[in-house]
C-alpha positions in Angstrom: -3.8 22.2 -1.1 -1.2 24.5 0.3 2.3 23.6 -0.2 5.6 24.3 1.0 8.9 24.0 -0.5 12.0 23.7 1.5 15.2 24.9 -0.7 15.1 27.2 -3.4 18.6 26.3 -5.2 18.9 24.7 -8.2 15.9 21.7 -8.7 13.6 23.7 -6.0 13.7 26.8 -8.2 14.2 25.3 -11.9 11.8 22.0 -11.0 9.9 21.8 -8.4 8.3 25.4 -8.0 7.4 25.7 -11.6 5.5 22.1 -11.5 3.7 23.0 -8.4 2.7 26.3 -9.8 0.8 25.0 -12.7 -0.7 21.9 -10.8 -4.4 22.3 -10.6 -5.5 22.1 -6.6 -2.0 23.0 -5.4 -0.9 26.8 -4.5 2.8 27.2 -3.2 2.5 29.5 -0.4 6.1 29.5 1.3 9.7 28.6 0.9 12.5 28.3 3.0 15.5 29.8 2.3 17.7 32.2 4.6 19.9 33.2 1.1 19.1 37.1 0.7 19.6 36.4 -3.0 17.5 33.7 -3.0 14.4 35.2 -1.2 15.1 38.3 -4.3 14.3 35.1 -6.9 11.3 33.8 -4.9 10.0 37.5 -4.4 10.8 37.9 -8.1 9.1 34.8 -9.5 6.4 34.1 -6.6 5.2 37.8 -5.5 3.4 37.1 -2.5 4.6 33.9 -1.6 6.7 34.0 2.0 10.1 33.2 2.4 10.7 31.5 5.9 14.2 31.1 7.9 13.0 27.3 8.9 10.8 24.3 8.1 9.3 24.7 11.7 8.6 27.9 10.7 7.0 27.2 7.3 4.8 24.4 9.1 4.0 26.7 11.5 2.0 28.6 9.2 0.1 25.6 7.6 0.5 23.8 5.3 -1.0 20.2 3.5 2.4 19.0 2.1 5.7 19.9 2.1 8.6 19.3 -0.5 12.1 19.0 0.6 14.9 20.1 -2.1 17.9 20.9 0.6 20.8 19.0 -0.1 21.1 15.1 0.2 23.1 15.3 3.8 20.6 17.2 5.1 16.9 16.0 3.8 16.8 13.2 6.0 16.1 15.5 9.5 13.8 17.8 7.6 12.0 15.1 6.0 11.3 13.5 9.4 11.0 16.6 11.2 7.6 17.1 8.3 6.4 13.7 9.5 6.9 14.2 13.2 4.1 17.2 12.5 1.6 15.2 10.6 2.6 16.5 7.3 2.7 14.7 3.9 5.9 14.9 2.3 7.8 15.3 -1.4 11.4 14.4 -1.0 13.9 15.4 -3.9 15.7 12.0 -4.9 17.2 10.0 -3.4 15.8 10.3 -0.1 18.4 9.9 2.4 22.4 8.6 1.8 21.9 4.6 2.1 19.2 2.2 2.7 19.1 2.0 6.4 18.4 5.9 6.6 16.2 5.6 4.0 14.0 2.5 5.5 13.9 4.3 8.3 12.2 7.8 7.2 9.7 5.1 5.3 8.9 3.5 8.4 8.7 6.2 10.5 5.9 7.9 7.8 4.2 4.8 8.1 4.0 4.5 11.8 3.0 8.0 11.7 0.3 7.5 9.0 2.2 10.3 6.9 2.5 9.9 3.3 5.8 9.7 1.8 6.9 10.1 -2.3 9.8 10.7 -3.8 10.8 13.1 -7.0 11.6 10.3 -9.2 10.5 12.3 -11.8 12.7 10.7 -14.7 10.9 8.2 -14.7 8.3 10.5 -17.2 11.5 11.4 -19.8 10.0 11.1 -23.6 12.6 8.4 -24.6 11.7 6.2 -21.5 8.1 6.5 -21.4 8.3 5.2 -25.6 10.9 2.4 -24.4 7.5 1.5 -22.0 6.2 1.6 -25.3 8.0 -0.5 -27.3 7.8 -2.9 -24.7 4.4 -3.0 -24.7 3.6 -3.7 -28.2 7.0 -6.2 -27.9 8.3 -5.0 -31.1 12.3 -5.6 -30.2 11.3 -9.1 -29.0 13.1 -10.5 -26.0 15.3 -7.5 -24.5 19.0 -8.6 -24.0 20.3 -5.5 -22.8 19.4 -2.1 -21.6 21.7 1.2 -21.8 21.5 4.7 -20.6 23.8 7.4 -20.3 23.9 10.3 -18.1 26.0 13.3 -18.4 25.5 15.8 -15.8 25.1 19.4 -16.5 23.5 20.5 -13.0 25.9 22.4 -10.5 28.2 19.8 -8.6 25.9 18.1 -5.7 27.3 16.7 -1.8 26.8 13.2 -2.3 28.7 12.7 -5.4 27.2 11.5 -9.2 25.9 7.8 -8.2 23.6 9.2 -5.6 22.0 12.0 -6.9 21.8 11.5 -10.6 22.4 7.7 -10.5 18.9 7.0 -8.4 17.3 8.2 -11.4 19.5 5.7 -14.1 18.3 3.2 -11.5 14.5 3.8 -11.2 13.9 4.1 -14.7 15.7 0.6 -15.3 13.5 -0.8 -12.8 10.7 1.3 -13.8 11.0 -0.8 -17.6 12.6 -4.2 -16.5 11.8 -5.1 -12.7 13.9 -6.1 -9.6 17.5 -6.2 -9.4 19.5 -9.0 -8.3 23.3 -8.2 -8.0 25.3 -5.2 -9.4 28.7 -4.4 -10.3 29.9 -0.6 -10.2 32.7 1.4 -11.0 32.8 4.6 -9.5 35.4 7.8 -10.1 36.0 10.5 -7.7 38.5 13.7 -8.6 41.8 13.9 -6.8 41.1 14.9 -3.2 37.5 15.1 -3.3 36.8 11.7 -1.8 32.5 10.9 -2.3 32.2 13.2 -4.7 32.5 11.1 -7.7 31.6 12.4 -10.7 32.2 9.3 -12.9 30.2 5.9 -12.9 29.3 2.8 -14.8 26.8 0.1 -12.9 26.0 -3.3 -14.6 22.5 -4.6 -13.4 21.5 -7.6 -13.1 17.5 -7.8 -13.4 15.6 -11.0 -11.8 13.7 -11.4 -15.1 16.8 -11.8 -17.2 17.5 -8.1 -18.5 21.2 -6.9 -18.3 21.3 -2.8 -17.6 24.1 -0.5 -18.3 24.0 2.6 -17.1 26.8 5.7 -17.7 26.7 9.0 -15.6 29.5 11.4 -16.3 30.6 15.0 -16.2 33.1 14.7 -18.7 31.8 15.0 -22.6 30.2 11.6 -24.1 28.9 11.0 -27.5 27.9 7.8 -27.0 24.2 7.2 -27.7 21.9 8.4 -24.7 19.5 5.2 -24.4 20.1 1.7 -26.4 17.7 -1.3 -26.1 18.9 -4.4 -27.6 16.7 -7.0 -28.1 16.1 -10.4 -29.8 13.7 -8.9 -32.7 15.5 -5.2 -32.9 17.7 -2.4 -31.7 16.0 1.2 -30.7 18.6 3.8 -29.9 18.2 7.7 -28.6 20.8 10.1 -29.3 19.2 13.5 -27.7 17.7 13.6 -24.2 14.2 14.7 -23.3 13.9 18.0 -23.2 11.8 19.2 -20.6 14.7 19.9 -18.0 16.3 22.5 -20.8 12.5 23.8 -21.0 12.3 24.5 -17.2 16.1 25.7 -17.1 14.7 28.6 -19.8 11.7 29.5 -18.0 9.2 27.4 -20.0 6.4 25.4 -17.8 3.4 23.4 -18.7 1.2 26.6 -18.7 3.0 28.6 -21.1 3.7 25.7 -23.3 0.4 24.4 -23.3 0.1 21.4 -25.8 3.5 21.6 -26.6 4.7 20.3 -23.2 7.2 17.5 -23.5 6.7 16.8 -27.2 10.0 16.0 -29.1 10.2 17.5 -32.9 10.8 14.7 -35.5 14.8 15.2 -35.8 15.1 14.0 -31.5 13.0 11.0 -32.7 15.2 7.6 -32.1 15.8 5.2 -34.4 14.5 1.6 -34.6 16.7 -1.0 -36.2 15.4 -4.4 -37.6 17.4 -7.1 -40.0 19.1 -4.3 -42.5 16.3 -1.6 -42.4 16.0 1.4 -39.4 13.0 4.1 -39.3 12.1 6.8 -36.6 9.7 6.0 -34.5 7.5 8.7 -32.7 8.5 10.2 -29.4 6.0 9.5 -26.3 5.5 13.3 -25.0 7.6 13.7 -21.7 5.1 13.9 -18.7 6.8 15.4 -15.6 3.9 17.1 -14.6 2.4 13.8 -14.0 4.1 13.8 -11.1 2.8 16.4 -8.9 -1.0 15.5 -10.4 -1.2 12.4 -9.0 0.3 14.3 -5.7 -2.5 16.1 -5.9 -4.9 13.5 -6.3 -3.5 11.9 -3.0 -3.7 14.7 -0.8 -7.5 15.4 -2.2 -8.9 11.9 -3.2 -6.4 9.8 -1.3 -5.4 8.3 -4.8 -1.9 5.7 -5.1 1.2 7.9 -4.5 2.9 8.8 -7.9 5.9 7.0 -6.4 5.3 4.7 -3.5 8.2 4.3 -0.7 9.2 1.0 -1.4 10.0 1.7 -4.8 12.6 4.4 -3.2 14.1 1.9 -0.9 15.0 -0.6 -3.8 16.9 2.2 -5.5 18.2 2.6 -2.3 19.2 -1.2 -1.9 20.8 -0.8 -5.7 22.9 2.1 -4.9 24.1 0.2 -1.9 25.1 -2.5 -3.4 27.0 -0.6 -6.1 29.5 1.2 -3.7 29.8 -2.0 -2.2 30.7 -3.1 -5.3 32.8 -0.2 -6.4 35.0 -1.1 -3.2 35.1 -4.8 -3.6 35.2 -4.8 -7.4 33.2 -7.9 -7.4 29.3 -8.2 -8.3 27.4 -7.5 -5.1 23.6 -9.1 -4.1 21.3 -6.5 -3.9 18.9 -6.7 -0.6 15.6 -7.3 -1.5 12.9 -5.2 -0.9 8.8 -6.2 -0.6 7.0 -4.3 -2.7 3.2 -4.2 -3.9 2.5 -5.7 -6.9 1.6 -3.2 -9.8 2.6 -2.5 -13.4 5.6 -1.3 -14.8 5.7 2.4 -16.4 3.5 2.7 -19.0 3.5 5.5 -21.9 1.2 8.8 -21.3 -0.8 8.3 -24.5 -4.5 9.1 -24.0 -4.0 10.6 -20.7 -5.5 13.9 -21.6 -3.7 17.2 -20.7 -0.5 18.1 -19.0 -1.0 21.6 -19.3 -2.7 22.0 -16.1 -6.7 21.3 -16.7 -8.7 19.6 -14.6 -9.0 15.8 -15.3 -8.4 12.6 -13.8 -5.6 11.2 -12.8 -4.5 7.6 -12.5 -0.6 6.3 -12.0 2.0 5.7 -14.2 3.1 2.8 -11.9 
């Protein structure tokens, strides 16, 4: 399948060319980026691959799919502009400012017969994917409460903190604990820099009973990265996965081989029950499950690796909180219809991420 990529800054070069690269059935064959500097790197890292001033130029060439990596204020028009020609589309996350510009890209790719998915890749982190786990075998009992802290190390993003590094908070707490029914958010913004906030805190309040707390800052934090309390135990994560770091160096799927998203012993997390604690083993971080199962719906029309509707209820979250962050009262969160399916599971027995040939099935 040949795919374009729209954007070469920092998650089109650093994520999403790398992962395309070493997906089996997908060749990148152009990028659009008018930077001079920019179309060096792609030269540089993708000899033979063509840069292209325009996403009407990139289609114009041919393509199967396209993924869009511009900035948040202006993914929306490309995004549609892809499905207005036909063409199945990745958008980075989140995919458009609010919900109503959001619900209606999804409806428009639906009218249109277009699929739509969204890079809600974080959703694959190690210490997520063994939270799935935990889950699983129910060995913290009934879950009280849910944590996870953010701190932001990409260049500063239009759109502010909440939106484009608190989607991902979001999806992964609805990813392990379902739909969200009200929110309460705080949100921070520097002196003079009005939505660009670089500071928040969201309570969540899950249908099914959970209570999530999610952090995302710029500033320094020691605080743990991920805590699950529950009934039965407490399982906490300092570090966090490592596979952004790994793609930030250079490192990919290929090179690392079986290596790829496995966490060494001391980035284990803890689980504490009564007055003992003990590591427990690290699922291995699976981003590269993402753009398989990509694969697998462009060739075998196999379930999207995230379906639209999942994107408009993080949408409907991160509403809510900057209605919330206004009002400073809990807001209702707008509910969204979506397909009945299971929550994230862990990526054990899945086979290879490194790039062989296999099948592949959803982590949804």
């Amino acid at each position: 399948m040949r795919i374009g990529l729209v954007g070469y800054g920092h998650a089109g070069r650093f994520f999403h060319a790398p992962l395309i690269a070493c997906t089996p059935g997908l060749a990148l064959v152009g990028v659009v980026t008018r930077s001079a500097m920019r179309r060096a790197l792609v030269a540089r890292d993708y000899p033979g691959v063509i840069c292209h001033d325009s996403l009407t130029g990139l289609l114009d060439i041919g393509v199967d799919s396209v993924v869009i990596a511009a900035p948040l204020a202006e993914r929306p028009a490309l995004v549609l502009e892809a499905i207005a020609r036909g063409v199945a589309v990745v958008s980075e996350s989140p995919l458009a400012t609010n919900l109503a510009e959001a619900r209606a890209i999804s409806d428009a790719a639906q009218q249109a017969g277009v699929a739509l998915t969204v890079f809600h890749n974080r959703r694959w982190d190690s210490d997520v994917l063994t939270v799935a786990r935990l889950l699983a075998q129910q060995a913290l009992g009934r879950i009280r409460i849910f944590e996870s802290r953010l701190q932001a190390q990409a260049p500063r993003r239009a759109g502010g903190l909440l939106l484009t590094q608190g989607c991902h908070l979001v999806d992964q707490a609805c990813q392990l604990f379902g739909p969200v029914t009200q929110v309460y958010a705080e949100v921070l913004a520097p002196a003079g820099l009005p939505g660009e906030d670089d500071e928040f805190f969201l309570s969540l309040q899950h249908g099914g009973g959970v209570v999530s707390h999610l952090w995302g800052s710029r500033l320094q934090d020691c605080s743990a990265r991920l805590r699950v309390v529950g009934e039965a135990g407490v399982y906490t994560v300092d570090g966090t996965d490592g596979q952004a770091e790994a793609l930030l160096q250079g490192r990919t799927p290929r090179s690392e081989k079986g290596n790829w998203g496995v966490e060494e012993h001391p980035r284990w997390g803890w689980l504490h029950q009564a007055q003992e604690r003990q590591r427990v083993p690290s699922e291995r971080g699976c981003w590269p499950l993402f753009y398989q199962q990509w694969a697998a719906t462009l060739i075998d029309g196999a379930p999207l690796p995230v379906e639209p509707d999942q994107a408009l209820a993080c949408q409907a979250i991160l509403d809510a909180a900057q209605r919330s962050a206004m009002s400073r009262r809990r807001e209702p969160v707008e509910t969204i219809a979506t397909e009945s399916r299971q929550h994230l599971q862990a990526t054990r027995g899945r086979g290879d991420v490194a790039g062989g040939r296999r099948q592949v099935r959803s982590g949804l």
